[in-house]
Residue, then its C-alpha position, 0 to 999 in steps of 0.5 A: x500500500x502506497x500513500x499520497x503524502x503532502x510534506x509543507x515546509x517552510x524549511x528547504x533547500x538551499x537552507x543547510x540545517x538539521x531541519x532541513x537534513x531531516x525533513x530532506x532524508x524522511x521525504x527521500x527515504x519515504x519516495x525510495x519506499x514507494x509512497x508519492x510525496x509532495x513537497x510544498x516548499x519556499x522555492x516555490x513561491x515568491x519570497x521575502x528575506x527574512x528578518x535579521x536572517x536574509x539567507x532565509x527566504x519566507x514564501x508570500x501571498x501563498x495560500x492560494x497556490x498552497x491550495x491549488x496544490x492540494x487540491x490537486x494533489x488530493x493527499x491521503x496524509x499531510x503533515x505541516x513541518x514548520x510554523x512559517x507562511x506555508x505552515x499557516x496556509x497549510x494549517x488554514x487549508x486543512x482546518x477549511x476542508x476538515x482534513x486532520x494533519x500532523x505537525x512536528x517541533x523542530x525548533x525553540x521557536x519561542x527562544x529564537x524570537x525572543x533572542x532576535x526581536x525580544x518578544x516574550x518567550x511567553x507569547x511565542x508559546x501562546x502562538x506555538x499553542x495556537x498553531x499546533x492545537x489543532x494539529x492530530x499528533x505533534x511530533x518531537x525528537x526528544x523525551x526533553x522537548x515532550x516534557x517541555x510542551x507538556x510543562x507549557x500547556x500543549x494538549x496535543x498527543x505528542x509522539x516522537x520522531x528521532x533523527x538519524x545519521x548517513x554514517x556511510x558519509x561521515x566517519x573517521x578520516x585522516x586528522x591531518x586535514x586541518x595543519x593546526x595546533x591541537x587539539x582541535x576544538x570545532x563548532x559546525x553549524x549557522x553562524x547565529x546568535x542562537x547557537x551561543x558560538x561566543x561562549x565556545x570561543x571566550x573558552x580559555x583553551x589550548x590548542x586551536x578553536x575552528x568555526x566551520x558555518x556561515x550565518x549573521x554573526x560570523x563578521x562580528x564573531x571573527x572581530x571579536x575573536x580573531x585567534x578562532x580560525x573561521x572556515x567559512x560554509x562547507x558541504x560534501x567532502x570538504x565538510x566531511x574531512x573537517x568534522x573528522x580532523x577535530x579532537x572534540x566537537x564543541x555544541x555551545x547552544x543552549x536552544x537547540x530540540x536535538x542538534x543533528x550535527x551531533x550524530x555526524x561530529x559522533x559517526x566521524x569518531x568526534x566526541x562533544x561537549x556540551x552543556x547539559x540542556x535540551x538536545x544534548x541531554x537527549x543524544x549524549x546518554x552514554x559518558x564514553x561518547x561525550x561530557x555535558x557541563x555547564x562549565x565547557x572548558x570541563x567539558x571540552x577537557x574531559x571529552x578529549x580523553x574520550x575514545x574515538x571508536x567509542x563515538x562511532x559505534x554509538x553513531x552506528x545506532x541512528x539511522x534515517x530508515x528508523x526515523x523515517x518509520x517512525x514518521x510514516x507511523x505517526x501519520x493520520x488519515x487525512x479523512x479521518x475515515x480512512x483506515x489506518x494501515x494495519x502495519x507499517x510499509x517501511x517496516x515490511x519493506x525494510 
């Protein structure tokens, strides 16, 4: 049995983050299983930067292509990624036709706003509340961002939908790659505010400390840092050959649900340091692989006494097509008639 599943997203390509990764690997894994899925993404449509983010794109003046889409689509399930333009013009063509949908939590939405634009972290729950309530199922990556929601008065059943790793892709290579002092303390991921790069970088710490992203902060970053080696955006290859030349990957923020860059630094045979909160807390949930302190210099230094193979084969236990499965299960009827599959196509098909 193959299903019509409509995938809306305000977060695609070319935007390289963990949400993307994720939502890019589960809409691939699902179309290698048979099932017809249709992306509603920004590239799509016209679009604005966005505030204080110009690498970011939101759609306008969307919905009435939104809902061509689908009614020409006619989805059997449809699951509503993101909170942005398409989101709510998804939400809203749902809501019009009766058609019940998924949605997931990706990110501290209500933290992000708060940091960019100082609105209270209280309303952008209100709004998140709003948004999701409607919504059959929520899906969420971690047991800490389920009891987070539960604690700020979500209703919702809230179902979880881990991540994965391509560990065929990134796995331990040659150190030699990066020609600096060690150990090699690295951050990979959007140069931003969010991601609380400068408490990394204030570490007083030997060795070499490397940033390897593009994002708003990063010319601000490299004039109050000047020491930290910047590396600029990399992808593929080149990507790869950094995160396994470090000694110890370094995950300094404080607003992230799981941190995806996490599996890959551990399938490259890179232990993490971290602080103690929400995503980190999660993944890191063996001391072999990782040390989670709210003091990062404690944690960079314990880490480094880590064993490399260790952080592999804890790697090797994430994969897309679990979390694809996952996914696949959690979806609804979009006409809630409809019966359910009595068993899973990923899992028969796997």
């Amino acid at each position: 049995m193959t299903l019509r599943i409509a995938f809306i997203t305000d977060a695609w390509h070319p935007q390289i983050n963990g949400v993307v990764t994720t939502l890019h690997n589960t809409c691939l894994t699902l179309g290698e299983l048979g099932h017809d899925v249709k992306v509603i993404s920004p590239d799509q449509f016209k679009t604005i930067p966005c505030p204080s983010y110009p690498s970011i794109r939101l759609a306008i003046n969307c919905y009435g292509k939104v809902s061509q889409q689908l009614d020409e689509f006619n989805p059997e399930r449809v699951h509503i990624a993101t909170e942005g333009p398409l989101g709510l013009a998804a939400r809203k063509y749902c809501l019009k036709h009766k058609l019940a949908f998924t949605t997931s939590f990706h990110t501290l939405f209500a933290e992000y706003i708060n940091l960019r634009f100082k609105i209270p972290v209280s309303m952008g729950y209100a709004f998140l509340r709003w948004f999701h309530g409607p919504a059959k199922k929520v899906m969420v990556a971690t047991p800490s961002v389920e009891a987070d929601l539960i604690a700020r008065g979500f209703k919702n059943q809230l179902v979880r939908w881990t991540r994965g790793v391509k560990t065929d892709f990134y796995y331990p290579r040659d150190e030699d790659f990066l020609e600096l002092p060690r150990p090699i303390a690295m951050f990979v991921g959007r140069v931003a505010i969010e991601k609380n790069i400068a408490a990394f970088l204030a570490v007083d710490f030997p060795g070499s400390k490397v940033i390897v992203g593009d994002g708003p902060q990063l010319k601000e970053l490299k004039e109050q840092f000047p020491e930290a080696v910047f590396v600029g955006f990399q992808s593929g290859e080149p990507l790869a050959r950094h995160l396994a030349s470090a000694d110890v990957f370094v995950f300094p923020s404080r607003t992230d649900t799981f941190g995806i860059v996490l599996l890959d630094a551990l399938a490259s045979g890179v232990p993490v340091a971290a602080y103690p909160v929400t995503g980190p807390l999660d993944v890191i949930t063996s001391d072999k692989v990782g040390n989670l302190n709210e003091d990062l210099k404690v944690a960079m230094t314990e880490a480094l006494k880590l064993d490399p193979q260790d952080c592999r084969n804890f790697a090797l236990n994430y994969t897309w097509a679990h979390c694809t499965e996952q996914f696949f299960n959690n979806l609804v009827p979009a006409i809630e008639d409809i019966k359910q599959p009595e068993s899973s196509l990923v899992t028969e098909t796997l």
